[in-house]
N, C-alpha and C positions, 0 to 999 in steps of 0.2 A: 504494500500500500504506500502509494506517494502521498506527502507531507503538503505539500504544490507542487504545481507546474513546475517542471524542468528540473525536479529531484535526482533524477538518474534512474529512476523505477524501473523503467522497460530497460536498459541495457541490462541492469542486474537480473531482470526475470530470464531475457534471452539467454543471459551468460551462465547462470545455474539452473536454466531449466521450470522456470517456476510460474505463475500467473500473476501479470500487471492487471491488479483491480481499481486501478486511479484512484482518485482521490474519497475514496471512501473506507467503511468500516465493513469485510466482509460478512455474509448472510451465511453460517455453517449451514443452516439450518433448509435454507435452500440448494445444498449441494457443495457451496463455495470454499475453500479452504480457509480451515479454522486456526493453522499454524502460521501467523503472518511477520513480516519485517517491517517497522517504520520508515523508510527513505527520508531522506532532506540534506538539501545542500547544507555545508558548511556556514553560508554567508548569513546576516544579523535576519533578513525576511525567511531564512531557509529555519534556522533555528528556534523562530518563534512560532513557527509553523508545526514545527514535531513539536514546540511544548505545548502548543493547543491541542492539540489531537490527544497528548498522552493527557494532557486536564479531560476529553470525554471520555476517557478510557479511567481515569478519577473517578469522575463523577456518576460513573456508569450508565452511560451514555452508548453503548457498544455489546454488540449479543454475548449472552456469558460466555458461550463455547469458542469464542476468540480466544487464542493463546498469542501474545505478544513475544516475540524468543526475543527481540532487540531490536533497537534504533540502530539504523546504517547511517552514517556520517558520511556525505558524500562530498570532496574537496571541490572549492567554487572556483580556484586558481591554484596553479600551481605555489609552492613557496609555501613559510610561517603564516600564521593565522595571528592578527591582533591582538593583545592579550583580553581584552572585551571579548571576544567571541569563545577564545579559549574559556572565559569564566562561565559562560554561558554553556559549555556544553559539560563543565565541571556538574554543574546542577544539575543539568540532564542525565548525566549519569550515575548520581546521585540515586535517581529512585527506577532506572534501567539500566539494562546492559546493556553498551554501546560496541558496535561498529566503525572506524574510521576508514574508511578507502581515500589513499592520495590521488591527486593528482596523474589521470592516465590520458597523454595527449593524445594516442590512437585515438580515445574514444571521440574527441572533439572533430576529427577529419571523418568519421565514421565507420571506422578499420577497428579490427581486434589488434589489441596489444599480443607482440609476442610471445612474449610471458607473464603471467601473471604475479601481482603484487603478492607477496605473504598473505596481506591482509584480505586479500578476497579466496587465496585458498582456507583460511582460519573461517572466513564467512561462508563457503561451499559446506567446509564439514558439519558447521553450525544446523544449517539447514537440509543436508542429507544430499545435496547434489556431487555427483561425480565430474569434476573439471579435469581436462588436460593443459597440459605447458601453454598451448597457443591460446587457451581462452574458450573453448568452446565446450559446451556440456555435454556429456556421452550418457 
């Protein structure tokens, strides 16, 4: 589930295999997968956006049989992050598990990277998907 627009949702669905259900809270109950990830960029609108969504998920706002495994941090530029933003995802992770994926410029030209960051194979096994070196899910 994306956070907003332009989270990076759909490359991580394609890359592990999984379903981009946009910007909503899946239905288990209608079929839909009840094991989800939060997505959201890095930047100050991407961060305040997964902390909304995890306030409905507070407030219970969200079908019980959702299981949340983590928020994925998805980097809005390459390079350090502000320290304001870093603080900001201090808290976030604070009351979830978080995900960081850096910076991968294939994805911006629309290409697979040729090998994969650490952090998105730690993200594969999290959620059960089988990745190879080049990026593509098997």
């Amino acid at each position: 589930m994306k956070a907003h627009g332009g989270a990076g949702a759909t490359s991580l669905a394609e890359l592990l295999g999984g379903a981009d259900l946009g910007q909503r809270w899946p239905q288990p109950a209608e079929g839909e997968p009840n094991r989800i990830v939060l997505v959201g960029r890095t930047s100050a609108h991407g961060l305040r956006s997964v902390s909304q969504a995890l306030g409905e998920l507070r407030d219970d706002r969200v079908p019980d049989e959702v299981d949340l495994l983590a928020v994925v941090l998805m980097a809005d530029a390459p390079g350090r992050l502000p320290l304001s933003l870093l603080s900001r995802i201090r808290v976030i992770r604070s009351v979830v598990h978080v995900h960081r994926v850096p910076w991968i410029p294939a994805w911006r030209l629309d290409r697979s990277p040729k090998t994969l960051p650490v952090q998105l194979t730690r993200l594969a096994d999290l959620v059960g998907a089988d990745v190879n070196r080049a990026g593509a899910a098997s």
